[in-house]
N, C-alpha and C positions, 0 to 999 in steps of 0.2 A: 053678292059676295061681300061687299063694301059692308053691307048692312048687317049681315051674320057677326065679321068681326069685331064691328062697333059695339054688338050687342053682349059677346064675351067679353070685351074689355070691359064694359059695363059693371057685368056682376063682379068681377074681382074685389074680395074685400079686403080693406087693410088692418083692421080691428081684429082679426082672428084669434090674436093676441089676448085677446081679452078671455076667451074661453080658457086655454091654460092658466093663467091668473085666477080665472074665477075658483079653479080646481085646485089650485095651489093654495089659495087662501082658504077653502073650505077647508081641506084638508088641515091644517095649519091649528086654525079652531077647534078642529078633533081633536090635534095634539093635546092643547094646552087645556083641552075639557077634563080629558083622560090624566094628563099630570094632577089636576083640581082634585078630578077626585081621588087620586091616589093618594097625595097628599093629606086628605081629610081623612082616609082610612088610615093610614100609617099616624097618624095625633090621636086615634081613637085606639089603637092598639097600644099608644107608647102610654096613653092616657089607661087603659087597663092593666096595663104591665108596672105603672107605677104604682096604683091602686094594689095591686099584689102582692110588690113587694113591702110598703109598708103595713100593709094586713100581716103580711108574714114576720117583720121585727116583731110589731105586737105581740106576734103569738108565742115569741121567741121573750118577752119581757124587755125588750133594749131600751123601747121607751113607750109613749102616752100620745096620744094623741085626739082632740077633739072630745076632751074630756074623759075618755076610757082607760080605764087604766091597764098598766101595763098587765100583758097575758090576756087582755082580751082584746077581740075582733070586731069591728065594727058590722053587726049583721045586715048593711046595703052594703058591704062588699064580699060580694062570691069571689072566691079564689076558684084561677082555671085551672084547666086540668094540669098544667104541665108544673106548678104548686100548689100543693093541698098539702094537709093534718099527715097525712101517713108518712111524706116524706121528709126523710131527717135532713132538718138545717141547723142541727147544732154545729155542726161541722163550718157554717156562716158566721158563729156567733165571736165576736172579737173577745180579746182577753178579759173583757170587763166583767163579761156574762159567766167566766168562770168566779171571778170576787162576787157577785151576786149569788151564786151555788154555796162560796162558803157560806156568806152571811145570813143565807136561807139556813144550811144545816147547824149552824150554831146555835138560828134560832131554836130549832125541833130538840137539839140537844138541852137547851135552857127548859123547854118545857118540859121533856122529860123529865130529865132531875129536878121539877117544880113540882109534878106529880108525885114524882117518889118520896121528896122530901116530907111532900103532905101525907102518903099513905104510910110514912116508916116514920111517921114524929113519934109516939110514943117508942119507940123501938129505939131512936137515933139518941132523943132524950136517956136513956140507959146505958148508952153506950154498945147496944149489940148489933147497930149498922152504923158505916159508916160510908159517906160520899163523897165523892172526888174525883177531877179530872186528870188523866194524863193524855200521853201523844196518842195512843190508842184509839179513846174516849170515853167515855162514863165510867168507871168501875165504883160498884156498891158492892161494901164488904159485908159480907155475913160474919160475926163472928162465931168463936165455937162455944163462947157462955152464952149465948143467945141459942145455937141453932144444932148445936150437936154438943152430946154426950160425949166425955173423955174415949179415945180409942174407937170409936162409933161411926158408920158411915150413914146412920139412919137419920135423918132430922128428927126432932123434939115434936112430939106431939103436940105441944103449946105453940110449938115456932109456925106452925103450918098455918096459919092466917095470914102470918106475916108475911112467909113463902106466895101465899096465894094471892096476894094484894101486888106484889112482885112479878109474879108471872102474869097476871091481869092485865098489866102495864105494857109488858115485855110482848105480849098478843096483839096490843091496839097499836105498834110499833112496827112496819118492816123494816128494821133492825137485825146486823148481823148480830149473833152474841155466843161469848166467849165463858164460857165455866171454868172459873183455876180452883182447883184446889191448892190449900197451903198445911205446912205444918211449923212447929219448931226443932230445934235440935235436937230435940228428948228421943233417943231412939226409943224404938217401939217393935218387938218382935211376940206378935200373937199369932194362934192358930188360925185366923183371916187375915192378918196381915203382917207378913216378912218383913216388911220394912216400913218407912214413911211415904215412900214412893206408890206404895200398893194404897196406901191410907189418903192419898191426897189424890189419887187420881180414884177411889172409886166416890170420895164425897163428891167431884166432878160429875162422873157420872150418870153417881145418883140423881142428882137435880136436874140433869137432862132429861134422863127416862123420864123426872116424874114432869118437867117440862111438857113433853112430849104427850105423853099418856093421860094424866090428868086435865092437863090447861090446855093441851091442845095447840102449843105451841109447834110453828113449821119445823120440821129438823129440818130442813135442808139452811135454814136460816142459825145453827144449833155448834156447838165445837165445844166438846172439853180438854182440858189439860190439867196434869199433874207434876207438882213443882218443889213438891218435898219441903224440906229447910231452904234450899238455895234461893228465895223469893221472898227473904224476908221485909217484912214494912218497918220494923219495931231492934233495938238489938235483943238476942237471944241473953244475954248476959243477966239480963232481971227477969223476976218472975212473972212481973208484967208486961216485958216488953213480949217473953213466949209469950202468952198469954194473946197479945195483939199478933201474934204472926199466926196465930193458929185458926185460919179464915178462911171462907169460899170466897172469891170474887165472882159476882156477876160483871161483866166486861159488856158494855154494848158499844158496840164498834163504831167508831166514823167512818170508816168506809167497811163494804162489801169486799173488797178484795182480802181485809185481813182476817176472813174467816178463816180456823185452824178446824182439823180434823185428827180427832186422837188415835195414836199409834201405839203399838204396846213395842215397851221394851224392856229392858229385864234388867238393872244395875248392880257389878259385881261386886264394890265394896261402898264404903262412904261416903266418896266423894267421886262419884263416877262421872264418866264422860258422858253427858246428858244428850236427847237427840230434840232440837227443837221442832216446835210445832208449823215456826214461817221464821221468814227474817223479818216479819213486822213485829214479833213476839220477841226475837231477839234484841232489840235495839229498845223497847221499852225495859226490857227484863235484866239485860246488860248493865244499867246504872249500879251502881255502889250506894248499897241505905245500910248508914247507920254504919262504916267502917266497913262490911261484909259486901263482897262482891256476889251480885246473884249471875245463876250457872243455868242458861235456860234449859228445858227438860218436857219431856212430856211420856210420860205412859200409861196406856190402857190398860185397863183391867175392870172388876165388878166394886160396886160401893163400899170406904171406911175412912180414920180420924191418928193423930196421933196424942201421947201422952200428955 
């Protein structure tokens, strides 16, 4: 009996402690394996996520990087799925990237009027186009010794090269554009045309349709208006200064938004209550040239010219 108990006292061991410990520490080194590597994956995510979004200013133009210039992408960086191409980040783009949009459309406007100066030099040399910027943007004037016969909504069979070197331009362009017609004071009452109003809006039209039809210009990109006497460039008072009021403008837009679409409307005496075309049309058209206040106005009707 003596010898049983010695023999259980025996085995009792005082170390068992050690077994918890050892479980406790393995454990422990799991943790901070599994933190490791979280942390490696979360530097490799922030490390693609940063790659992304400078991929994406790039593409946005904000700036350069690594020799590339700005708007383009460095092709070892794929963008994930949650930014790519399709989705709009102008909405990212700080106020700067708007001053960057003008100074881009000024450009395309400089070259326009670089082309047209060169396709209208003998023309502009004569006096029967002329160019010049307002708040609008472009306007090139036709005049009517160059492009139309007294009273006439028809262009000149000579002018039509000129026309077409014009609309040629006006194709390679997505460009809004604006057709005014103009007249002078000289009333004008013929069996096509009642008035100057009928006369200035169907020269407009005219050169849409043939726009359209001929050149193959978009009409949805297309607007005329008719503006009578009240749009003069020149005073009515000299024979030349009619003379210079009596013009198509071709208008090509700086923006999109200020596209007009022509309305008919019918005026009951001289000086009628005019309906404009936009309020972007009114606030150019508003100035005072030349003492004469212009009266904005627009009405549809088919092709003519005044006296």
């Amino acid at each position: 009996m003596k010898n049983r108990r010695r023999r259980s006292t025996a085995e009792v061991s005082h170390e068992r402690w050690l077994v918890s410990y050892a479980d406790f520490v393995t454990f422990l080194f799991a943790f901070f394996v599994v933190l490791y590597a979280s942390a490696q994956i979360d530097k490799q995510r922030a490390s693609r996520l940063s790659d992304a979004i400078n991929s994406a200013f790039q593409q946005l133009g904000i700036f350069e990087r690594d020799g590339h210039k700005p708007g383009e992408i460095d092709p070892k960086i794929s963008l994930p799925s949650a930014v790519n191409g399709a989705q709009d980040l102008s909405r990212w783009a700080p106020a700067g990237q708007e001053k960057m949009g003008a100074d881009q459309k000024k450009q395309d406007f400089n070259a326009i009027r670089s082309e047209l100066e060169n396709a209208l030099a003998a023309e502009i040399t004569r006096n029967e186009v002329a160019l010049h910027m307002e708040a609008d943007g472009l306007v090139v004037s036709l005049r009517e010794a160059g492009f139309f016969d007294s009273g006439s909504a028809t262009i000149k069979p000579g002018a039509e090269a000129a026309f077409a070197r014009v609309a040629n331009i006006l194709r390679q362009h997505a460009c809004a554009v604006r057709i005014e017609g103009h007249t002078d004071n000289v009333p004008i009452h013929t069996s096509q045309f009642a008035s100057n109003w009928e006369l200035s809006t169907a020269r407009s039209t005219s050169l849409v349709k043939a726009l359209i039809v001929q050149y193959g210009v978009p009409s949805e990109r297309l607007s005329a208006a008719g503006y009578a006497e009240f749009h003069p460039a020149a005073s009515n008072d000299t024979a030349k200064g009619r003379q210079l009021n009596r013009r198509v403008d071709v208008v090509i837009l700086a923006s999109p938004h200020q596209r007009q679409m022509t309305s008919l409307t019918g005026p009951s005496d001289k000086n009628p209550a005019a309906s404009s075309t936009s309020d972007t049309a009114n606030s150019r058209r508003a100035a005072t040239r030349d003492g004469q206040t212009a009266v904005p106005a627009v009405s549809g009707g088919n092709p003519g010219h005044s006296g």
